[in-house]
C-alpha positions as CSV (number, residue, x, y, z in Angstrom):
1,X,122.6,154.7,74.6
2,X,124.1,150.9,73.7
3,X,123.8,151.7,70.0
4,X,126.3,154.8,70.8
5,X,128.6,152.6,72.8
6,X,128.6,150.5,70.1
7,X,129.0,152.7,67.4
8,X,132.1,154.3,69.4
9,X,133.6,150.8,69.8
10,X,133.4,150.1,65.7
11,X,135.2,153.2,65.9
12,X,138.0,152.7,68.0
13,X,138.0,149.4,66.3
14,X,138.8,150.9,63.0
15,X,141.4,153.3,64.1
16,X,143.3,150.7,65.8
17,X,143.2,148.5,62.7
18,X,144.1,151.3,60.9
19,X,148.0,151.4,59.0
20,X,148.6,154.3,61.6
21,X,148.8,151.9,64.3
22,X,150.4,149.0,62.6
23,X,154.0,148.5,63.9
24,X,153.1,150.5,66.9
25,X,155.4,149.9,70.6
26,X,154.4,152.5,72.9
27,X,151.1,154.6,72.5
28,X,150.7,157.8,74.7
29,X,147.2,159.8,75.1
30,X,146.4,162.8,76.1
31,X,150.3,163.7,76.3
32,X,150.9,166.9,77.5
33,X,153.4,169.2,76.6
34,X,155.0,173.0,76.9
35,X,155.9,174.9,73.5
36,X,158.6,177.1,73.2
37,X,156.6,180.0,74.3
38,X,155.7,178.8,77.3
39,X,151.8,178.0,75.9
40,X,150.6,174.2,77.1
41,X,149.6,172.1,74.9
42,X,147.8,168.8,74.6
43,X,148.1,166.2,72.3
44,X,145.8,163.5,71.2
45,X,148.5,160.6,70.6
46,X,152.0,160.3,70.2
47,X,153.2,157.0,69.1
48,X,156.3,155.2,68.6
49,X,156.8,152.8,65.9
50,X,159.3,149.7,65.7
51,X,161.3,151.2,63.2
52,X,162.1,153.8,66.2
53,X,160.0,156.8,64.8
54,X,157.5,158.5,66.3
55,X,153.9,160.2,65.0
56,X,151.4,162.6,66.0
57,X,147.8,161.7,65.6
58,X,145.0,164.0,66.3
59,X,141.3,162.9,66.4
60,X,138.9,165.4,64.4
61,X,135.4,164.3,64.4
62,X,134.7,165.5,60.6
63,X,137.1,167.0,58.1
64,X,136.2,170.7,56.7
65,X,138.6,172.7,54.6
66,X,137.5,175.6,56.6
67,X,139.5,174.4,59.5
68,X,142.2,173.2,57.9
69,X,144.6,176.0,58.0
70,X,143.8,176.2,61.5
71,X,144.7,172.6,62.0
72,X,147.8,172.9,60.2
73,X,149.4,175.3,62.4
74,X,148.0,173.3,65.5
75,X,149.8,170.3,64.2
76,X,152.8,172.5,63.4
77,X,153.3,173.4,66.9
78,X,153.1,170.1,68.0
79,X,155.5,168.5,65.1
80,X,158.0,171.4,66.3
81,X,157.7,170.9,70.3
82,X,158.0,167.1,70.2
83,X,160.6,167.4,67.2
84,X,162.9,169.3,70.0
85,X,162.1,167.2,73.1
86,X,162.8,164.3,71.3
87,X,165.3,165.3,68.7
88,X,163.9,163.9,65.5
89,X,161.5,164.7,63.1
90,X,158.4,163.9,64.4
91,X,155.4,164.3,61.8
92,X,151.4,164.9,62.6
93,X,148.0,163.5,60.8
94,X,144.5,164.0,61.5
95,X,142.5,160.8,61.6
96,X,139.1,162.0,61.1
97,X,136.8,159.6,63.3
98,X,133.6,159.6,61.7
99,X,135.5,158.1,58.4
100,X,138.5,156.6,59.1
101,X,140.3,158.9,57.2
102,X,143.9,160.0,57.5
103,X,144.8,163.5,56.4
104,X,149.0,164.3,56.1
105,X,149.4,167.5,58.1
106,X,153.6,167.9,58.9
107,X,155.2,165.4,56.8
């Protein structure tokens, strides 16, 4: 079980090194929220940058084309609800975990 720890660790290592959360002031997880429709939601992270911007991240263990439409209008929804709430554009990326990827979703 140590070798897991470790490899998670590596991990969140990475991501944080990653240019996603360069420049970053406030970081909230697991944020949830209430669409439009009434439907709650949860998000992975929002964060807010220096620059006074704010971005969606959601964690996705492995990156499938399958699931990408799917994604997409997860991500949507998000973009949309924290768009309104915090009246500015607000776009979303996947960050897939096992590669360190970032995939544009909402620009």
């Amino acid at each position: 079980m140590p070798e897991k720890t470790e490899e998670f660790q590596k991990k969140y290592e990475r991501f944080l090194a990653s240019p996603l959360m360069q420049d970053v002031t406030e970081s909230f997880c697991e944020l949830n929220i209430m669409t439009k429709d009434g439907e709650s939601r949860r998000i992975d992270r929002l964060v807010k940058k220096t620059d006074g911007s704010y971005l969606i991240i959601d964690y996705k263990s492995d990156h499938t084309k399958e699931r990408l439409k799917e994604w997409k209008k997860q991500l949507t929804e998000y973009s949309e609800t924290m768009s309104e709430i915090l009246h500015t554009h607000v776009p979303a990326v996947i960050y897939i975990t096992a590669t360190g990827e970032t995939v544009p979703i909402v620009e």
